[in-house]
CHARMM internal coordinates of N, CA and C (Angstrom, degrees):
IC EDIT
DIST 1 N 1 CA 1.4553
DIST 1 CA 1 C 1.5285
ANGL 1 N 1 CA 1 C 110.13
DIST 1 C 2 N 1.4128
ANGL 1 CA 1 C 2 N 105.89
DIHE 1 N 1 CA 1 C 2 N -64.71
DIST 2 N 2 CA 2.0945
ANGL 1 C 2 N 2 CA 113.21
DIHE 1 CA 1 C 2 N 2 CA 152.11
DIST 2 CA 2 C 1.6327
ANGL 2 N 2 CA 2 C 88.51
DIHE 1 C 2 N 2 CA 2 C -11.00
DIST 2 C 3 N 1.2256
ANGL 2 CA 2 C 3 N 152.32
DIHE 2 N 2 CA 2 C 3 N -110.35
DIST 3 N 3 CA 1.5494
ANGL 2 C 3 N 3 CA 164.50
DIHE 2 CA 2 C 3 N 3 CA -115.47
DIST 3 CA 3 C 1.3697
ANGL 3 N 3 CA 3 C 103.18
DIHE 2 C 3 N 3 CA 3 C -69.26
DIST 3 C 4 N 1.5279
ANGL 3 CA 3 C 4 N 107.36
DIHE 3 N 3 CA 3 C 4 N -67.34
DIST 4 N 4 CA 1.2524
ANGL 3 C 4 N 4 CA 111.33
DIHE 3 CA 3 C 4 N 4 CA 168.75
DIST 4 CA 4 C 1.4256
ANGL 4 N 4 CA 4 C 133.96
DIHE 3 C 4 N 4 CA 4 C -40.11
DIST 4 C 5 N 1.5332
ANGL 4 CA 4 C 5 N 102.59
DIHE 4 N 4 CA 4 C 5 N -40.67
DIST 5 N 5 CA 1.6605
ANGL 4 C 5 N 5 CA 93.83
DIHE 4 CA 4 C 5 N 5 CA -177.58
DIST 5 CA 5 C 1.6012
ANGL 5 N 5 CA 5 C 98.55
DIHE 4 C 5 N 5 CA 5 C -100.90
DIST 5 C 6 N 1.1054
ANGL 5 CA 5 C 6 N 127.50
DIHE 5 N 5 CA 5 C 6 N 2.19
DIST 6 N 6 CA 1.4739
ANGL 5 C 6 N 6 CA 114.52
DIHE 5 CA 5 C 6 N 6 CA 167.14
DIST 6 CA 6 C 1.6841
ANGL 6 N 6 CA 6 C 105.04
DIHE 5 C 6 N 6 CA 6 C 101.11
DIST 6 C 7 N 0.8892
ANGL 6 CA 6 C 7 N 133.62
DIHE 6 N 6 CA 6 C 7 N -19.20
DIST 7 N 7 CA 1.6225
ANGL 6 C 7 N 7 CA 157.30
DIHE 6 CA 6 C 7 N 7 CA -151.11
DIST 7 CA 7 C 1.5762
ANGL 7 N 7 CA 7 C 92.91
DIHE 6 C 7 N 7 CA 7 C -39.64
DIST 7 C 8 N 1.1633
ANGL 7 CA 7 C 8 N 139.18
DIHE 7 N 7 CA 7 C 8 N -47.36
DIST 8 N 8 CA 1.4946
ANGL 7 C 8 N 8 CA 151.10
DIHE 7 CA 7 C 8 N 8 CA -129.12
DIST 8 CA 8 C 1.5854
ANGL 8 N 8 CA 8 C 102.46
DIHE 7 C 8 N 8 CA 8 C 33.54
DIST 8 C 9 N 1.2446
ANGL 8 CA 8 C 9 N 122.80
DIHE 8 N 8 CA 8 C 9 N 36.44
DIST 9 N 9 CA 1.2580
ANGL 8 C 9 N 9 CA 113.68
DIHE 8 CA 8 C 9 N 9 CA 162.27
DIST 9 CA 9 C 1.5142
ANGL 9 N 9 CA 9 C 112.99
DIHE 8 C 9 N 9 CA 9 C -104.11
DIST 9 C 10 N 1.6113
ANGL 9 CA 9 C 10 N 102.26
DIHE 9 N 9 CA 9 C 10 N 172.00
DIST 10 N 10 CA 1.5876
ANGL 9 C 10 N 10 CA 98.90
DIHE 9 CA 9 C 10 N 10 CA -165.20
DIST 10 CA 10 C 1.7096
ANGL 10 N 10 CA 10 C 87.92
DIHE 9 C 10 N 10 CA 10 C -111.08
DIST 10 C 11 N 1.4618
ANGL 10 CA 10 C 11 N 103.85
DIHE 10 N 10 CA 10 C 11 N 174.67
DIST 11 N 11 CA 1.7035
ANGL 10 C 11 N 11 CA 97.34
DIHE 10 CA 10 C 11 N 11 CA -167.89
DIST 11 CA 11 C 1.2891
ANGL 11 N 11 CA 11 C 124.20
DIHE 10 C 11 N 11 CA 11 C -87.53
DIST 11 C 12 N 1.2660
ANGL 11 CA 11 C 12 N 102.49
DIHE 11 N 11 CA 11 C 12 N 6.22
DIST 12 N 12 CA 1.6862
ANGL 11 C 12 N 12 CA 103.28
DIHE 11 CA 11 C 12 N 12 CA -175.27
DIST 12 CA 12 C 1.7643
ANGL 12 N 12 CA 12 C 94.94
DIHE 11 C 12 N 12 CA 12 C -88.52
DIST 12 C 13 N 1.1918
ANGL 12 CA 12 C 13 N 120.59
DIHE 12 N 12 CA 12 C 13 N -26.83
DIST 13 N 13 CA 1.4405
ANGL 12 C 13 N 13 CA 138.60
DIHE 12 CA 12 C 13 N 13 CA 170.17
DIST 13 CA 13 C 1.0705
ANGL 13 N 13 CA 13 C 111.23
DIHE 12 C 13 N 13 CA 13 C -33.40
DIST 13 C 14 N 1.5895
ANGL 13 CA 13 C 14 N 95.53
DIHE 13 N 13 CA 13 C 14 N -84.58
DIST 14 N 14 CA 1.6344
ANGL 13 C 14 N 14 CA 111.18
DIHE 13 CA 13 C 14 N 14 CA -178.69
DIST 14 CA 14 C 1.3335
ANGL 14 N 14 CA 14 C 124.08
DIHE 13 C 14 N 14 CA 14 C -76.35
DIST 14 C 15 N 1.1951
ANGL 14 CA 14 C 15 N 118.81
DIHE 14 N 14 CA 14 C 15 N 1.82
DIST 15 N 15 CA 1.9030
ANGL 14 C 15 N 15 CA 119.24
DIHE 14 CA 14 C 15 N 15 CA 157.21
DIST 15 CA 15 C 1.4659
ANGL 15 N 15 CA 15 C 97.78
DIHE 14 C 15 N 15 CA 15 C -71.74
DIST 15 C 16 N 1.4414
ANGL 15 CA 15 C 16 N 125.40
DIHE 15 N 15 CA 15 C 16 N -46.67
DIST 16 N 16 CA 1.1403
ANGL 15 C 16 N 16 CA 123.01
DIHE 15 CA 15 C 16 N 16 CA -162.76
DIST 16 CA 16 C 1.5408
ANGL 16 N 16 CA 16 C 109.84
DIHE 15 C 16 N 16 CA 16 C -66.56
DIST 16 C 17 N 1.6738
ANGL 16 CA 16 C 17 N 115.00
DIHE 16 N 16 CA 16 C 17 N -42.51
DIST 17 N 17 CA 1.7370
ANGL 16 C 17 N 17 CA 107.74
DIHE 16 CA 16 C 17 N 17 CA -174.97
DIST 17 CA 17 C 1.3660
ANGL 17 N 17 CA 17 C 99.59
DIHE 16 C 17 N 17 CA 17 C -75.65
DIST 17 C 18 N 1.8534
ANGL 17 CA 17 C 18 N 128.30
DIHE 17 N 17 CA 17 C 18 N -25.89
DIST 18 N 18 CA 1.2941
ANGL 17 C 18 N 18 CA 95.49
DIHE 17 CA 17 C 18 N 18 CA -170.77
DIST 18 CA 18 C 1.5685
ANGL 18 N 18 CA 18 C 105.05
DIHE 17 C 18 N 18 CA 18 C -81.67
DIST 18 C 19 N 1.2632
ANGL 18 CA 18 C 19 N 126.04
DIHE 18 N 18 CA 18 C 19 N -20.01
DIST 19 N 19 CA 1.6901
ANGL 18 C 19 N 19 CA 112.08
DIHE 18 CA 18 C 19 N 19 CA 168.77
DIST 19 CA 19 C 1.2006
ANGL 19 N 19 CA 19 C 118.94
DIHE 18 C 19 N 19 CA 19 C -41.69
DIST 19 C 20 N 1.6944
ANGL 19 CA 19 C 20 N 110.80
DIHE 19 N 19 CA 19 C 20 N -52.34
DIST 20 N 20 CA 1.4366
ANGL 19 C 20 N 20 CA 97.85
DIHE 19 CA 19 C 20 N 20 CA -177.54
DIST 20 CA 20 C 1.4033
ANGL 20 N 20 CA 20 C 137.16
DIHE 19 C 20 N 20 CA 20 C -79.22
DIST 20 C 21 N 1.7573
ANGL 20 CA 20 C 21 N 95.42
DIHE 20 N 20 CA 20 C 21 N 14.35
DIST 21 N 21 CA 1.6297
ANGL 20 C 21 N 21 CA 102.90
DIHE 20 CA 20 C 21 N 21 CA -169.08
DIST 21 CA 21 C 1.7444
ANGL 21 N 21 CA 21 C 87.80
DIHE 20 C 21 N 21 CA 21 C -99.38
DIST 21 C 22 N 1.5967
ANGL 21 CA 21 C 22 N 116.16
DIHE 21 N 21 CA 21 C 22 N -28.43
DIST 22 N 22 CA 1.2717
ANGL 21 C 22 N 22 CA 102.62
DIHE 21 CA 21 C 22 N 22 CA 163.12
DIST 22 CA 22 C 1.3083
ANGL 22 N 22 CA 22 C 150.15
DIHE 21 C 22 N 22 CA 22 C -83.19
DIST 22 C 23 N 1.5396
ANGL 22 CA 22 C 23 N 92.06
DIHE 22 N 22 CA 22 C 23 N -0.91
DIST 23 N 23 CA 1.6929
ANGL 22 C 23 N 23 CA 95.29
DIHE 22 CA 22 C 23 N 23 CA 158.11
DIST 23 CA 23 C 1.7098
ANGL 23 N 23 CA 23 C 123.03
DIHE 22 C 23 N 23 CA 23 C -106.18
DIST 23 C 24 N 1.6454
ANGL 23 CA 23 C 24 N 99.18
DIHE 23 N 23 CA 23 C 24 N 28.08
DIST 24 N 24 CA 0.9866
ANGL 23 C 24 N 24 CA 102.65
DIHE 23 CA 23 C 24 N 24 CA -172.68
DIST 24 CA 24 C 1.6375
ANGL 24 N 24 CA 24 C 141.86
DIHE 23 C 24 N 24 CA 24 C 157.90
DIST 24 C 25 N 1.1545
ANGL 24 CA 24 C 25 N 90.98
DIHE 24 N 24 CA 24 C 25 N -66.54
DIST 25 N 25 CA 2.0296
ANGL 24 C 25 N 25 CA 110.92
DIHE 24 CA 24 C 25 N 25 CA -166.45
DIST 25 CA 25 C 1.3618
ANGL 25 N 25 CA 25 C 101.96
DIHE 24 C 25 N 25 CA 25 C -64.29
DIST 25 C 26 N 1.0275
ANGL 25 CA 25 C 26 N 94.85
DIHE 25 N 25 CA 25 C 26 N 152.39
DIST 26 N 26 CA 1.4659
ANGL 25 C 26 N 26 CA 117.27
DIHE 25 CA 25 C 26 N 26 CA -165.92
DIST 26 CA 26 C 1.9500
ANGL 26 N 26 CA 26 C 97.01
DIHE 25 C 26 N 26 CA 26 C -60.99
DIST 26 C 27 N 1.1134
ANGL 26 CA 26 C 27 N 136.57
DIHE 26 N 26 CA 26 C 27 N 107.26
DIST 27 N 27 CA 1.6432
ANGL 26 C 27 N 27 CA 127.32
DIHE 26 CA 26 C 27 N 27 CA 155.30
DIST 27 CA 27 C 1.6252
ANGL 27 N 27 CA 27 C 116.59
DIHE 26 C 27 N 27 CA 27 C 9.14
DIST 27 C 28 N 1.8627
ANGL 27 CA 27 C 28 N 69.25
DIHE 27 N 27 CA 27 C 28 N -86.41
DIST 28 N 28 CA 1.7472
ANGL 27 C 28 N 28 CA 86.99
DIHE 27 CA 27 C 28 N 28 CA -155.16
DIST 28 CA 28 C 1.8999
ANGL 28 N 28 CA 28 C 103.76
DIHE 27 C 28 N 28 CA 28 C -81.78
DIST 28 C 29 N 1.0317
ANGL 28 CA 28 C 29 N 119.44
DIHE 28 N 28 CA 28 C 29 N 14.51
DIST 29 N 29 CA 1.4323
ANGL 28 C 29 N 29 CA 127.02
DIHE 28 CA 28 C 29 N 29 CA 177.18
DIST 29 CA 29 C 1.7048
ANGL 29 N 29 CA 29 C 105.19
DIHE 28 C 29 N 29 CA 29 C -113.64
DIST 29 C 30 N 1.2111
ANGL 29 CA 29 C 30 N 117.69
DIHE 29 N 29 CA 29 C 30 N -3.73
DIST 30 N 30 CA 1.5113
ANGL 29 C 30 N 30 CA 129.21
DIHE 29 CA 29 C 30 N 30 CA 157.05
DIST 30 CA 30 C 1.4255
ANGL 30 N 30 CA 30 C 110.81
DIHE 29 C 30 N 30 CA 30 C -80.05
DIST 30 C 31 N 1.5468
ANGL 30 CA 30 C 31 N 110.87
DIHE 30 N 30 CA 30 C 31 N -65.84
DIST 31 N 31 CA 1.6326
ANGL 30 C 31 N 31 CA 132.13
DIHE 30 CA 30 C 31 N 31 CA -176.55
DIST 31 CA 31 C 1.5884
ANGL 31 N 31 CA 31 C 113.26
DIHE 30 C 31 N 31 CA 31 C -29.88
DIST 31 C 32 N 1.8669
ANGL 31 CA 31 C 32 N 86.33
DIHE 31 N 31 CA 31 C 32 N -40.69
DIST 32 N 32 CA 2.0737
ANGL 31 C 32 N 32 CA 90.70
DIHE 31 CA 31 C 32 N 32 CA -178.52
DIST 32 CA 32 C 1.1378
ANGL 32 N 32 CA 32 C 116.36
DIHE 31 C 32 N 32 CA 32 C -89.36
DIST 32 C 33 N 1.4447
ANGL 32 CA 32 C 33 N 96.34
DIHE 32 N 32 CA 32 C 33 N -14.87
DIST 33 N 33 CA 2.3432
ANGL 32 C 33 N 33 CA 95.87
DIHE 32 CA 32 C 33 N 33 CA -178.70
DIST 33 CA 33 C 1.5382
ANGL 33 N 33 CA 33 C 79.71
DIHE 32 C 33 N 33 CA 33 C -80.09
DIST 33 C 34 N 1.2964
ANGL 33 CA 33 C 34 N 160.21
DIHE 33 N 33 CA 33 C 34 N -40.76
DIST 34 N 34 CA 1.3789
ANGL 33 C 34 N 34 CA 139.45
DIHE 33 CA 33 C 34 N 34 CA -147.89
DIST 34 CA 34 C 2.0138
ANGL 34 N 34 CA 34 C 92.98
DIHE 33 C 34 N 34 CA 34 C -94.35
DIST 34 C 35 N 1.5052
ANGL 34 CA 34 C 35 N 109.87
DIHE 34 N 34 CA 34 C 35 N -46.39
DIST 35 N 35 CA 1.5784
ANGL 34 C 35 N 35 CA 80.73
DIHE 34 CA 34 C 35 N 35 CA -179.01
DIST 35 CA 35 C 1.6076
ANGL 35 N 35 CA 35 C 130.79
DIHE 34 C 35 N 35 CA 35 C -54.23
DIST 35 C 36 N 1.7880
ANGL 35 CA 35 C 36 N 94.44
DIHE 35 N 35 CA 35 C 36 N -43.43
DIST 36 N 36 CA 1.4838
ANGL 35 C 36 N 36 CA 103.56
DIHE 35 CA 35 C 36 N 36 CA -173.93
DIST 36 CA 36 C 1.9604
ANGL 36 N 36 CA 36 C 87.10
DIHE 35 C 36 N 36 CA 36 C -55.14
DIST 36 C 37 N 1.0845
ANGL 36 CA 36 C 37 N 145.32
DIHE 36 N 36 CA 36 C 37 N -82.64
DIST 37 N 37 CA 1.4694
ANGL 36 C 37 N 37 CA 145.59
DIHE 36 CA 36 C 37 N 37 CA -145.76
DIST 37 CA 37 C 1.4299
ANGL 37 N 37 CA 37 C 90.72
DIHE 36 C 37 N 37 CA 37 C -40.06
DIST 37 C 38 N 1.7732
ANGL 37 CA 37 C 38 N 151.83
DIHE 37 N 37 CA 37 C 38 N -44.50
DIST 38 N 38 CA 0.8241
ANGL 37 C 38 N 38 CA 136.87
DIHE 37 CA 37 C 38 N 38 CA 177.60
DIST 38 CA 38 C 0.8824
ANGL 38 N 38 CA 38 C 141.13
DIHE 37 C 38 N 38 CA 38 C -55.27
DIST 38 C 39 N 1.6704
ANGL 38 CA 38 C 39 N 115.56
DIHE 38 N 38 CA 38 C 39 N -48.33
DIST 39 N 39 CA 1.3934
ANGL 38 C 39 N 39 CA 127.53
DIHE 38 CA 38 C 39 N 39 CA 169.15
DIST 39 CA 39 C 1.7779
ANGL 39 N 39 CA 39 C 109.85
DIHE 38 C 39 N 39 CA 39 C -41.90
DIST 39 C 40 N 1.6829
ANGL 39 CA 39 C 40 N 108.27
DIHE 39 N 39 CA 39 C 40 N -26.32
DIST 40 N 40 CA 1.6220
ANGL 39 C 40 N 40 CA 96.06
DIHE 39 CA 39 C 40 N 40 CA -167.73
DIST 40 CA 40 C 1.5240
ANGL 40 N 40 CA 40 C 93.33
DIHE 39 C 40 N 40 CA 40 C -73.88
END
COOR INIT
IC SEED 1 N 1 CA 1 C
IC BUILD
């Protein structure tokens, strides 16, 4: 799914943000803690 949507994430990644989008956290208030962490 990582490939498909382009993410450059790897899949252990994105099991992990979508868990926490299912117990909860806001999406798009995840999306920006992961861009800002990139830019570093």
């Amino acid at each position: 799914m990582s490939n498909i949507l382009d993410t450059g994430l790897d899949r252990h990644t994105l099991f992990v943000l979508i868990a926490l989008c299912d117990l909860g956290l806001n999406p798009e208030a995840l999306a920006a803690v992961i861009k800002e962490l990139r830019k570093d």
